[in-house]
C-alpha positions, 0 to 999 in steps of 0.5 A: 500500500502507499499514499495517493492524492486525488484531485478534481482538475479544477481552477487551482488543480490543488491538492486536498486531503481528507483524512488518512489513508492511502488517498486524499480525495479533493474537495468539488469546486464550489460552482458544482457545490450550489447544483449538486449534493455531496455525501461524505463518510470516512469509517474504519472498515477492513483493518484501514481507512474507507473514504467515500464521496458520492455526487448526485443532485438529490442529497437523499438519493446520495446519502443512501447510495453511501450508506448501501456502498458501505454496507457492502464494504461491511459484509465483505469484511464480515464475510472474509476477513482472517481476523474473525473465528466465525467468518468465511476465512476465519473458519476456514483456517480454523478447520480445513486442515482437518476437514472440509469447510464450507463458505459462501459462494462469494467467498469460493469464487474470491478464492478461486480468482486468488489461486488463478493470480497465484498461477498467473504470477508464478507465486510471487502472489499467495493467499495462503501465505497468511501465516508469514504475515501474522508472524511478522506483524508489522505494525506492532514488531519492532524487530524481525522474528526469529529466522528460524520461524521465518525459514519454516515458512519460506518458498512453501507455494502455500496457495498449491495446498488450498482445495476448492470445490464448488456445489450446491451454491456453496465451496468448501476448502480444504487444506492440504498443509497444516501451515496453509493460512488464508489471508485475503488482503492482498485481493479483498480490499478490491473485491469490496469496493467493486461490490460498492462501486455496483452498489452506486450505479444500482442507485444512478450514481454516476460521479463517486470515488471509493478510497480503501487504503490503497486501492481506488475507485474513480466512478464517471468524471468530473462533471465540471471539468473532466476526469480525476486526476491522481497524483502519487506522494513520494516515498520519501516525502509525502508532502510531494507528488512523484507522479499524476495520471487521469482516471475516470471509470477506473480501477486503480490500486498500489502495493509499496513498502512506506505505509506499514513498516518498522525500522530495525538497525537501519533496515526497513521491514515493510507488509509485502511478503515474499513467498520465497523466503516468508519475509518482506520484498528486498528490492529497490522498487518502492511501490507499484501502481496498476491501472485496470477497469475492476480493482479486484484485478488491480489489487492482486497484480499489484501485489505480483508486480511489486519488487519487478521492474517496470518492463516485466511488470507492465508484461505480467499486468498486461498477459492478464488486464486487457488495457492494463497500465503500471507505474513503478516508483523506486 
């Protein structure tokens, strides 16, 4: 995940945060304020910041398509997050080394779009990688693990020994190995606000942003002044802008090291794991951005392209994304 602005392209072109999170969404001209209603929700949701800015001309249809959006990024977290017993996943790792468990639909198709990832990006993508994660826990360690730990995870292709069947409107999962623990992360956050981007043009929303950390939908343009336009904070100083692009009707979503991350004896120890050695990513590339019509594609390429170089990156991204673009900032 890493930092973004959005901006409207609108007289000053300026910059202006709304909260925290991965995006800073811009406020609307105020000639567009006197014709249109604005219905703003910034909420915890999926163990991040949601931000969402919904634009229509009746404020109760707004609100309502805000409130039914959220709702959906609710469930998905309800449904799918690792970090509750009783969900999808959380029962999954719970029981499918033992026996099979059964999930919802929704879950089993998310799944199975996970697993078509990790094949597609020859492992460097890993649902099931779930345990290196929670050893290295990066927002509360202030030290590596024991790299014995870490060694028992390395270079296991977890995601091999993830079995899904599909039946009765239902899957079920079993595990294969023991140390398989399903996390989503890398695919959820893009999955949920897909489903909430749906949710506003079920409702005639046209102009909308949703904002999950660091994945982003950009719904319609400006209906003022044409497309979004998305500027890319510098690693280094994220007061600056490196980079800035125009999205409208777009999915975008990045992977980068400088927003969870620990400093140990002057190294840093960044949230993207790499399956090969169950520790974060080394490499010199920083973050990477992938624009794609649906973030539940975005989100998991990514996540397979961070620590690439932008030649095979924009290669992997595109043998899967029709029309697929990539920045990658080192």
């Amino acid at each position: 995940m890493t930092d973004f602005l959005v901006q409207r392209p609108f007289g000053r072109r300026e910059f202006i945060a709304l909260g925290t999170g991965a995006f800073a969404l811009a406020a609307l001209p105020l000639a567009l304020r006197r014709h249109v209603a604005v219905a703003r929700r910034t909420v915890p949701v999926m163990g991040t910041i949601a931000e969402l800015t919904v634009v229509h001309r009746d404020e109760s249809v707004a609100q309502g398509a805000l409130e039914a959006a959220l709702a959906e990024l609710r469930w998905v977290e309800t449904t799918m997050t690792r970090f509750s017993a009783t969900s999808d996943i959380g029962r999954a790792n719970l029981g499918a080394s033992r026996d099979g468990v059964r999930v919802t639909a929704e879950t089993a198709r998310l799944v199975e779009r996970a697993l078509r990832w990790s094949s597609a990006a020859e492992g460097r993508f890993d649902p099931a990688l779930g345990a290196a994660s929670k050893l290295w826990d990066v927002t509360n360690r202030h030290e590596p693990p024991p790299a014995e730990q870490v060694a028992k995870l390395a270079n296991r292709a977890f995601w091999r020994h993830v079995d899904l069947s599909v039946g009765s409107g239902q899957g079920t999962l079993r595990f294969t190995d023991a140390d398989v623990h399903l996390d989503l992360g890398g695919i959820g956050k893009g999955y949920a606000i897909d489903r909430a981007v749906q949710a506003l043009r079920d409702r005639g929303i046209e102009h909308a942003i949703v904002n999950l950390g660091g994945d982003l939908y950009a719904l319609g343009e400006s209906p003022e002044c044409g497309a979004w336009r998305v500027g890319i904070k510098s690693p280094d100083d994220q007061r600056q802008v490196v980079r800035t692009f125009e999205v409208s009707n777009r999915a975008v979503a990045t992977s980068g090291d400088y927003e969870r991350f620990f400093r140990y004896r002057g190294k840093r120890y960044h949230h993207l794991m790499d399956p090969a050695t169950a520790a974060p990513r080394d490499t010199p590339v920083r973050s990477v951005t992938v624009l794609a019509d649906r973030c539940v594609d975005a989100e998991p390429c990514a996540v397979s392209s961070f620590g690439l170089p932008q030649d095979r990156a924009l290669a992997l991204a595109r043998a899967q994304i029709a029309g697929a673009e990539v920045i990658t900032i080192a």
